[in-house]
C-alpha positions, -999 to 999 in steps of 0.1 A, spaced: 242 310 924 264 282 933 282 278 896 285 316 897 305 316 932 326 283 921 338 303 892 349 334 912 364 308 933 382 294 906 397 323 885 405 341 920 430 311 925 440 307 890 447 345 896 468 340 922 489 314 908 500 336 879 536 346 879 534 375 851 559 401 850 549 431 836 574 451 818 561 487 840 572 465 876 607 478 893 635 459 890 665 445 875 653 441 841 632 473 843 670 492 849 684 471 824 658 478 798 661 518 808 702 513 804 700 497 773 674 526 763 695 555 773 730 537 756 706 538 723 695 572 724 731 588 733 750 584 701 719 595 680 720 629 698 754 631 693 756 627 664 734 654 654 
């Protein structure tokens, strides 16, 4: 039982050392991403 809690150990703080940003998280680049979205999809239904 020892290797088994060492292991949650260890992937609970290689867990917390991970930075990832996910594209779903508010932000800056989240508005950015829907602004660059939005500037894409105007012309198209204007033009129709």
């Amino acid at each position: 039982m020892k290797s088994n809690t060492r292991f949650i150990k260890g992937v609970i703080a290689t867990a917390a050392k991970e930075d990832t940003v996910m594209p779903w998280a508010r932000g800056a680049r989240r508005a950015a991403f829907i602004a660059k979205r939005n500037a894409v999809e105007a012309p198209k239904l204007k033009a129709s």
